[in-house]
C-alpha positions, 0 to 999 in steps of 0.5 A, spaced: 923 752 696 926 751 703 919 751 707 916 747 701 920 741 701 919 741 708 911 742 709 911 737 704 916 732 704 911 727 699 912 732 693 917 733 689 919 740 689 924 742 684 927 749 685 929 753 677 932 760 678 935 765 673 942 765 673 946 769 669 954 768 666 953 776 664 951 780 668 954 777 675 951 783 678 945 779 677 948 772 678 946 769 686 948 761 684 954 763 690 948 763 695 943 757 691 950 753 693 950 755 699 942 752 700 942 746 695 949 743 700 944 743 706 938 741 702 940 736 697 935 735 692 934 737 684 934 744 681 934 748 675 939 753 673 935 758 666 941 762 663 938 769 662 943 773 659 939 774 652 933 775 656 933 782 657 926 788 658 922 788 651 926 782 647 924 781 641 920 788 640 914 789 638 912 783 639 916 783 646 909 779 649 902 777 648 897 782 647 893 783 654 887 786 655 889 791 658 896 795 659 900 792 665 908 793 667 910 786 668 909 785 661 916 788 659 919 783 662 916 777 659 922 773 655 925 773 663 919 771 667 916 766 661 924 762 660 923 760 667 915 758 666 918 754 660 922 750 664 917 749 669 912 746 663 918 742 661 918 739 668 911 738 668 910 742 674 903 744 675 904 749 681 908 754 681 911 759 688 914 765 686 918 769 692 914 776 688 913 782 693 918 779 698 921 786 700 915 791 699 910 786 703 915 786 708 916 793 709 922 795 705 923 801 702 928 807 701 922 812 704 922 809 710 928 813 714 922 819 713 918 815 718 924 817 723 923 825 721 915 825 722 916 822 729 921 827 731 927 821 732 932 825 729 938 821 732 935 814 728 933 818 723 941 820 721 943 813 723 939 810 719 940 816 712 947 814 713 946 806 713 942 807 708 947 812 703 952 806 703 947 801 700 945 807 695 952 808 694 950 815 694 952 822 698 948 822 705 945 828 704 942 826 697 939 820 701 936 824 706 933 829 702 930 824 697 927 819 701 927 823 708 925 830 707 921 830 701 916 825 702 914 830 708 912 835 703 904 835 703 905 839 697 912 836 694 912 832 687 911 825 687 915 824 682 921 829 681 921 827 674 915 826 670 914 825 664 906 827 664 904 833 662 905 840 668 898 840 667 895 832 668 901 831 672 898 837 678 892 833 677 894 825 679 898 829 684 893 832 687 889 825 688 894 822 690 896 825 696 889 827 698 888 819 698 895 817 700 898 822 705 896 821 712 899 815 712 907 815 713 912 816 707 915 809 709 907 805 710 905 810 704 909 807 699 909 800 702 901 800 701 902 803 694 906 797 692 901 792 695 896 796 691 899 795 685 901 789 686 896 784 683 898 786 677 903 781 676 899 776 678 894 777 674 899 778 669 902 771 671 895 767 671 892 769 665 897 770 660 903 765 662 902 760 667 895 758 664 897 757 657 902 753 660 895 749 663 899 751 670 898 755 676 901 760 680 901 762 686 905 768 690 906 766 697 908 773 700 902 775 698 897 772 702 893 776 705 893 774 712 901 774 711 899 782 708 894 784 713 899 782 719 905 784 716 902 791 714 900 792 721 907 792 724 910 799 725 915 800 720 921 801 725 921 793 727 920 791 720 926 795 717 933 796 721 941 797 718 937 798 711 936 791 711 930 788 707 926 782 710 929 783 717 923 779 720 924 774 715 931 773 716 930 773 723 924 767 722 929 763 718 934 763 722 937 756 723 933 753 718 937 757 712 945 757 711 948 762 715 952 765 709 946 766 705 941 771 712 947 775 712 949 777 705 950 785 705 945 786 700 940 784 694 942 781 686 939 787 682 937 786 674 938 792 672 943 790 667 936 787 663 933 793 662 940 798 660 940 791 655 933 791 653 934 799 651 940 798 648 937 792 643 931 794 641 932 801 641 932 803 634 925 800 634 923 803 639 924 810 638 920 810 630 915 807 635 916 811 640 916 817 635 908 816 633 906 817 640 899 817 642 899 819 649 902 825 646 897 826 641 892 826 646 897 831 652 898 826 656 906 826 655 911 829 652 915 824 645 922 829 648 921 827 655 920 820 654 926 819 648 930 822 653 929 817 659 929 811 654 937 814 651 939 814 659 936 808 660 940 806 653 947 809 656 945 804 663 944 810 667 937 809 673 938 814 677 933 820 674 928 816 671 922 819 673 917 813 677 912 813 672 917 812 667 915 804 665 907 804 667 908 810 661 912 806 656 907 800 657 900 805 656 904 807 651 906 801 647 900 797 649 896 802 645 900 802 639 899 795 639 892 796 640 890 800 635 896 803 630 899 796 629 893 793 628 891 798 623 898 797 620 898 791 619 
């Protein structure tokens, strides 16, 4: 918004934010403030305490042509596209991908390990543990130990098959694995990420006969950020430290040296919680499960944790798997239903 009104003083630029009265964990109108006092100038708050993950199951979004992630979350990203149509806006920046382009993630302590950097390696864990809140150990050994394991999981819980699981891992580390544990997951990320995008394009913005763009995923930017070394990109377990450094003097002091990051976990606890009668009669007939894909337990075993509000043994490929899931469902048995 910042470098927008400032590029182009003659076009309006109308900030809209979700922001939350619920979920205060989720709520960043303390540092909007902060940037809306020194840039005077009109902007939106969209209240999303209601807008939780798979709202309004199972008609939670438009049916896509093919299964993408971001469409679990459809009722958040659409109420803000919403008021932007109200507005007549015709563009739309998001601030997608900011961390993952700029290089943070939690794998990147393993980078300091495969260097042979032991002392930073065990400064940077320790940093690291107090931002997860987790023990240093644990923090050391997901993040830094692990991801060293040529043979290791990629995911330590998967909901695939022992048998499909092998097989994807295997073609995952032959591609991926020279690269460092930190650069690897960064890529992986930016690989993925035209998902939303697409997502964003076809079945939101156009609609809405707007355009979005993603400015964080700009190739240039991709391509230069990606070539610096991971270790100048992230410190203290900081996101965006280039990025920090970079709007130094031009956003408020309060808002660069915020200890951490607004998290909307509590949309998807809620949205499992909400829907969760349904989607488990759903979930019950799964046709992944029909062909060995995966296992019905395992995937009712992580949406009941998810429903109890609890992250932290979720297998990550938990939700491309609910959204293969759920998109074949609707593709084909609720078609045939219906």
């Amino acid at each position: 918004m910042v470098t927008a009104r400032k590029n182009y003083p003659n076009t309006q630029v109308t900030p809209i934010s979700c922001v939350y009265n619920k979920y205060k964990e989720a709520d960043e109108r303390e540092y909007i403030e902060y940037v809306h006092s020194q840039y005077q100038g009109d902007f939106e708050y969209v209240y999303s305490d209601d807008k939780w993950m798979l709202r309004g199951f199972p008609e939670y979004s438009p049916l896509t042509d093919e299964p993408n992630v971001a469409q679990l979350m459809y009722s958040l990203t659409n109420s803000s596209y919403l008021r932007a149509a109200e507005r007549d806006v015709r563009v739309v920046l998001t601030g997608y991908a900011g961390d993952q382009v700029f290089g943070y993630n939690y794998y990147y302590i393993a980078d300091y390990l495969r260097k042979y950097k032991f002392m930073t390696f065990i400064k940077e864990a320790n940093k690291l543990s107090r931002v997860l809140n987790e023990p240093l150990y644990s923090t050391a050994l997901e993040y830094g130990f692990k991801p060293l394991q040529r043979k290791g999981n990629r995911f330590e819980h998967s909901l695939m098959s022992e048998e499909n699981y092998h097989k994807a891992n295997e073609r995952y580390i032959s591609k991926h694995f020279e690269l460092m544990p930190g650069e690897r997951s960064q890529f992986e990320f930016i690989d993925q990420a035209p998902q939303l995008y697409i997502f964003a394009r076809d079945y939101i913005s156009e609609p809405l006969k707007m355009e979005s763009r993603h400015p964080f995923l700009d190739v240039d930017l991709v391509k230069f950020l990606y070539g610096i070394p991971l270790e100048i990109k992230t410190k203290n377990a900081r996101s965006k430290g280039i990025l920090i450094e970079a709007m130094k003097g031009v956003l408020p002091e309060k808002v660069l040296s915020r200890p951490g990051k607004s998290t909307t976990n509590a949309l998807i606890f809620e949205g499992f919680k909400q829907e969760y009668h349904k989607l488990k009669r759903v979930i019950q007939q799964s046709i992944l499960q029909e062909y060995g894909i995966v296992s019905t337990d395992l995937l009712m075993s992580n949406i009941e944790q998810l429903r109890q509000g609890n992250l932290r043994n979720i297998g990550k490929d938990f939700f491309p798997v609910l959204s293969l899931e759920l998109w074949l469902q609707r593709k084909y048995k609720y078609s045939f239903a219906k």
